[in-house]
C-alpha positions in Angstrom: 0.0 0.0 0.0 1.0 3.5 -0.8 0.2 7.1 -1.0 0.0 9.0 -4.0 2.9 11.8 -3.0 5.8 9.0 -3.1 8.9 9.6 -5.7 10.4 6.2 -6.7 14.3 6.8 -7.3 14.6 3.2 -8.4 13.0 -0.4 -8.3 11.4 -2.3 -5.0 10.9 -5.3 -6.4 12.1 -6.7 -3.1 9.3 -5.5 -1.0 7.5 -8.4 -2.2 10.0 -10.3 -0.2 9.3 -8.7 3.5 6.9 -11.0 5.9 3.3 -10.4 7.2 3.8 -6.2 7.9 6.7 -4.5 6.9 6.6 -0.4 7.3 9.4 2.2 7.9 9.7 4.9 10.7 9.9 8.3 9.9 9.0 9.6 13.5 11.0 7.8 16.3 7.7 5.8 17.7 5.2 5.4 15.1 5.7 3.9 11.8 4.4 6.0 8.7 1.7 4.6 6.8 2.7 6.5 3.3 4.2 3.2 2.3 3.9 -0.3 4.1 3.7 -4.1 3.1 0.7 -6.2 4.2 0.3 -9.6 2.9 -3.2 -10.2 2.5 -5.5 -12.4 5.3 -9.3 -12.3 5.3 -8.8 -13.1 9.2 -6.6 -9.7 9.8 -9.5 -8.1 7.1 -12.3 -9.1 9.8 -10.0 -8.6 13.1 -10.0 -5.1 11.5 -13.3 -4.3 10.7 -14.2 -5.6 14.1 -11.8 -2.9 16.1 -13.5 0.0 13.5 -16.9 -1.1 15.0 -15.6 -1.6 18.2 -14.3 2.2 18.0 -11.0 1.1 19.2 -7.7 3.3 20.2 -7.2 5.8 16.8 -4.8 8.9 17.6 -5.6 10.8 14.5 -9.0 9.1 13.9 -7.0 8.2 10.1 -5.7 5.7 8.8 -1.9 6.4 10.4 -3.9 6.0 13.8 -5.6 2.9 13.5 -3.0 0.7 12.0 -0.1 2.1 14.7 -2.6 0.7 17.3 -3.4 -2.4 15.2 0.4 -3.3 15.0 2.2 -1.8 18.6 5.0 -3.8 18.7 6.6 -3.0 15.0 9.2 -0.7 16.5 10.5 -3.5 18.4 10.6 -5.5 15.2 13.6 -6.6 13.3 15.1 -4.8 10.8 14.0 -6.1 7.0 17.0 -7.5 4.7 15.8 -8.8 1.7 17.4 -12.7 1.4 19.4 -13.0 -1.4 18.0 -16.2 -2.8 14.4 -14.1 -3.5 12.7 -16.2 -0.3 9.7 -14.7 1.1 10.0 -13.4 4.8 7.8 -14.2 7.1 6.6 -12.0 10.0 6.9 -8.6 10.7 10.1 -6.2 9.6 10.4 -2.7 9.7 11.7 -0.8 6.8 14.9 1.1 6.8 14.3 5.0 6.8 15.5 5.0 3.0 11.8 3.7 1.6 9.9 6.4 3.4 12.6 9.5 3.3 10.7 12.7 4.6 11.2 15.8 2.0 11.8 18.0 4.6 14.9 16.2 5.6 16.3 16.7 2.2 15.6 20.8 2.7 18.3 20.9 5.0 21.5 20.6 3.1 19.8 20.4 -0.3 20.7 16.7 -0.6 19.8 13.5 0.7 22.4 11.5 3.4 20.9 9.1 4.4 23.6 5.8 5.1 21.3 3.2 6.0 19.1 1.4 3.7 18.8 2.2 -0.4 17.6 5.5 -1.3 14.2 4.1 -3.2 11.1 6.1 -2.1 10.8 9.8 -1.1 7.4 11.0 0.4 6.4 14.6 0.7 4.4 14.8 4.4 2.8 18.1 4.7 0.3 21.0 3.8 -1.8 19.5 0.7 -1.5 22.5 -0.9 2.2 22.3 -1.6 2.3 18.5 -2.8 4.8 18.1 -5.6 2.6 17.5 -8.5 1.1 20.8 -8.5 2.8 23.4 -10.3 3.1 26.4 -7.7 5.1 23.9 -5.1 8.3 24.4 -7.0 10.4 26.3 -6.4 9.1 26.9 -2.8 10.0 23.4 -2.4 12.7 22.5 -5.1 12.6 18.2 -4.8 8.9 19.0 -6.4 10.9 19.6 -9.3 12.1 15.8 -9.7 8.7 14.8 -9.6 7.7 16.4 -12.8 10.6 15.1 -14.6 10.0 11.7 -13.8 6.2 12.4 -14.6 7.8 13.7 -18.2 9.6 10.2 -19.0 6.3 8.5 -18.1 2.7 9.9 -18.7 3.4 13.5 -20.0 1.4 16.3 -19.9 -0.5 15.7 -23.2 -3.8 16.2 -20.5 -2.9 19.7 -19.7 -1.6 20.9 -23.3 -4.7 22.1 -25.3 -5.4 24.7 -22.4 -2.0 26.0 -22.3 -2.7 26.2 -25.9 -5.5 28.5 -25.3 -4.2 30.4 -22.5 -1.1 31.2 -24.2 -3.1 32.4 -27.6 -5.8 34.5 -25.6 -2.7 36.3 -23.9 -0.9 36.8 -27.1 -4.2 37.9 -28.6 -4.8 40.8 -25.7 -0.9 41.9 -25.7 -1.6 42.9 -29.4 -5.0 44.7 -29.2 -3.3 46.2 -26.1 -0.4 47.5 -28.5 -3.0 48.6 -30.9 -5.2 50.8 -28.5 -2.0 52.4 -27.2 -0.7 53.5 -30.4 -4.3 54.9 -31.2 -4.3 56.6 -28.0 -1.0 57.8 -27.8 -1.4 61.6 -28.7 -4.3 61.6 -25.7 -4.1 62.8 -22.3 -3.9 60.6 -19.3 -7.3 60.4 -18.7 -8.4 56.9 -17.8 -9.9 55.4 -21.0 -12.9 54.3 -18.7 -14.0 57.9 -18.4 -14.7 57.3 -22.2 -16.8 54.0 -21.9 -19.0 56.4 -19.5 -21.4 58.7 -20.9 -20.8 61.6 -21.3 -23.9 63.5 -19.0 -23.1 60.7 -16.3 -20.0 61.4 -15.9 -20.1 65.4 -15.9 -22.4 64.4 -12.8 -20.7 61.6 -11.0 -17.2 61.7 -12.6 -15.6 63.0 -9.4 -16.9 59.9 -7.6 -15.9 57.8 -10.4 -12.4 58.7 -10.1 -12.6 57.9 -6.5 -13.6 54.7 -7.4 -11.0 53.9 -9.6 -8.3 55.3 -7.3 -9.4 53.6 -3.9 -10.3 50.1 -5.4 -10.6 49.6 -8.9 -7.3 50.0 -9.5 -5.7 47.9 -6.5 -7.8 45.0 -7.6 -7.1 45.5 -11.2 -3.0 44.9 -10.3 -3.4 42.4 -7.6 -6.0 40.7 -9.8 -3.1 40.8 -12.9 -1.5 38.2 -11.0 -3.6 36.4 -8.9 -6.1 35.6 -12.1 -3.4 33.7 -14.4 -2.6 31.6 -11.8 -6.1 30.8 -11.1 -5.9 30.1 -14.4 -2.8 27.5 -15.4 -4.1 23.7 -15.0 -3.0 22.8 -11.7 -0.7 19.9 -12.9 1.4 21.3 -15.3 5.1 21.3 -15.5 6.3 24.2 -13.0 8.5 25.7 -15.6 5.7 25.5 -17.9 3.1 27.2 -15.1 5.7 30.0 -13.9 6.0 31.0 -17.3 2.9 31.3 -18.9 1.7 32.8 -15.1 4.1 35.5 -15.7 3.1 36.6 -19.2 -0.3 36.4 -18.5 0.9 39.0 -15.6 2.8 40.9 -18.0 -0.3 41.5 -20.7 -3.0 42.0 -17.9 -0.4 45.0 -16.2 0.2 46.2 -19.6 -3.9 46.3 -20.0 -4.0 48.0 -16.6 -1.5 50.4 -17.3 -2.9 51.4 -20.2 -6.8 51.6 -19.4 -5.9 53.3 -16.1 -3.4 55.5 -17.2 -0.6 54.1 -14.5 3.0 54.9 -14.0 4.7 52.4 -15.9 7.4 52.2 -13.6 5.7 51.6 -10.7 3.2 49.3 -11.5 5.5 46.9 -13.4 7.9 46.7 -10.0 5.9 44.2 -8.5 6.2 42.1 -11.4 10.2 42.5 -11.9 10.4 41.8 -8.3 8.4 38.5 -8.5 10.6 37.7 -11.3 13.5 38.2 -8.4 12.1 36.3 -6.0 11.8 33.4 -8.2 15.1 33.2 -9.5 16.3 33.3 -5.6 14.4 30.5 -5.0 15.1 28.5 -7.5 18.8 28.8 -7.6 20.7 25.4 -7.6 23.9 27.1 -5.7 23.3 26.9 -2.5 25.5 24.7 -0.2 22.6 24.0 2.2 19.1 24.8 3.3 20.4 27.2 5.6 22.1 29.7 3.6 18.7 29.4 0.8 16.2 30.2 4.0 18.4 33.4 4.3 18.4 34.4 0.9 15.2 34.7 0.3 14.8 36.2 3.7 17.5 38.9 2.6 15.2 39.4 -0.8 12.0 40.1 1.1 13.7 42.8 2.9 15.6 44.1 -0.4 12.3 44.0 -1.9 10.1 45.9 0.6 10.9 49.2 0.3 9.9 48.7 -4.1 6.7 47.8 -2.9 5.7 50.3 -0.9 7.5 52.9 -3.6 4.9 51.1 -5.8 1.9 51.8 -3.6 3.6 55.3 -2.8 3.7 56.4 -6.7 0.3 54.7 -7.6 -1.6 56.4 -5.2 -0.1 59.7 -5.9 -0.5 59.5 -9.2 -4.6 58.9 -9.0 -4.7 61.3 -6.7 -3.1 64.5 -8.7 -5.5 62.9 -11.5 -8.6 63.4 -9.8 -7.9 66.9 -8.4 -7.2 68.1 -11.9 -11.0 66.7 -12.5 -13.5 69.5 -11.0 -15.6 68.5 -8.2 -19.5 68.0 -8.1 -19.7 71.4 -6.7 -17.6 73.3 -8.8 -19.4 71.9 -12.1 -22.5 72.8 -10.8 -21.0 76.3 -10.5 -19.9 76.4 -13.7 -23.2 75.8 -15.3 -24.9 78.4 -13.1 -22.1 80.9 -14.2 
């Protein structure tokens, strides 16, 4: 029995060797239940059952919980050694750590030393969120990126190709009509282009409040949306390099749109992007001597790139605000038609 997040490095043919229950220890007491041998027995099936409805000791209420109480004394097992004559085993064996090594031990010096056992299976315990085969895991956790290339050499990714097809048209698509309406536009002021989608007697009225609008929360969501949407957007398995990419132009076009409907400081509102661009690269850099000196890299890039965001928030919201008070206010057009 196994889970689904376990990375085979080579063949464990010789599992089929160990006894009755054979499982490895990744914490110090309780065996992990990622990956375990269990020779079937319709007598340990119904001896089973029977403790379920008997509501019997269960730590985590899971599955982990139930078969540590169902088999207590595995830690006090043997150690399993395959014979080398193919025999089966019988009883129970534990595993050596090497079919059931933890991810998070391989963060620490970026490579894997562990002496005892073969280095077969690797598991990736942890938040659901950040399991290897989705796309956003690497390079926030860099092993995710073996799993994708043994997931190349076996099923592919033909699934997830005709809607990065789509996505990757529909954004080239919008970069050039965004190209188009800015070389139309570009002997205009820098009036938002949305005051011309409004009409005309609406916004002599309201266009004060409008512009408020726009400043205050159209135009946060429209650049925190830029980035958030073609992620939302990239199939959920894809190849990481494959997702980052295509994430980050669909970034790129939807800024470029925002910029130009909205009439933003170019500088300013691309920073975030560049900066993102930064932070990945950090990340994803294969020179680091250990897990250590990585942790404190990106830590040192947080605190490089702080003070860009907040000039980007800074510059945005000056800009929309020397925009609107160059707009007359409610009052003063009313004066203006009295006069």
């Amino acid at each position: 029995m196994l889970d689904a997040d376990n990375l085979f490095l080579k063949k464990t043919d010789e599992l089929f060797q160990c006894g009755q229950f054979c499982a490895a220890f990744i914490d110090p007491c309780i065996f992990h239940t990622g990956l375990f041998v269990l020779q079937p027995s319709l007598d340990v099936f119904n001896d089973m059952v029977k403790r379920v409805m008997e509501m019997a000791e269960n730590r985590d209420g899971a599955d982990q919980g139930f078969l540590a109480a169902y088999f207590p004394d595995l830690l006090d097992m043997p150690m399993f050694h395959p014979p080398n004559n193919g025999s089966r085993l019988e009883g129970k064996f534990r595993l050596p750590f090497g079919y059931q090594m933890d991810a998070s031990y391989y963060y620490l010096r970026l490579k894997w030393r562990v002496p005892c056992g073969p280095n077969s299976i690797v598991t990736f315990p942890g938040a659901s969120w950040l399991k290897p085969w989705y796309w956003w895991s690497w390079p926030v956790l860099p092993l995710g990126l073996s799993w994708h290339d043994l997931r190349a050499s076996t099923i592919g990714y033909e699934e997830e190709i005709p809607t990065l097809i789509i996505q990757t048209t529909f954004y080239i698509t919008l970069m050039l009509c965004v190209i188009v309406s800015m070389w139309r536009h570009r002997h205009e002021d820098d009036t938002p282009l949305c005051k011309f989608w409004v009409p005309k007697s609406l916004w002599a009225e309201y266009g004060f409040y409008i512009q408020g609008f726009i400043e205050k929360l159209l135009t946060p969501l429209c650049i925190v949306g830029s980035f958030i949407l073609p992620m939302t957007m990239v199939p959920i398995t894809s190849h990481p390099l494959v997702g980052w990419t295509l994430s980050m132009f669909g970034a790129l076009v939807l800024l470029s749109a925002t910029v130009h409907v909205l009439r933003l400081p170019f500088t300013a509102t691309f920073t975030p992007w560049l900066l993102s661009l930064g932070c990945l690269v950090v990340m994803a850099s294969p020179y680091y001597r250990n897990g250590l000196i990585r942790a404190l890299a990106i830590v040192g890039y947080t605190a490089f790139a702080s003070p860009f965001l907040w000039w980007t928030v800074t510059q945005v919201t000056k800009s929309k605000t020397v925009r609107v008070e160059k707009e007359p206010s409610r009052s003063q057009s009313l004066i203006m038609k009295i006069c």
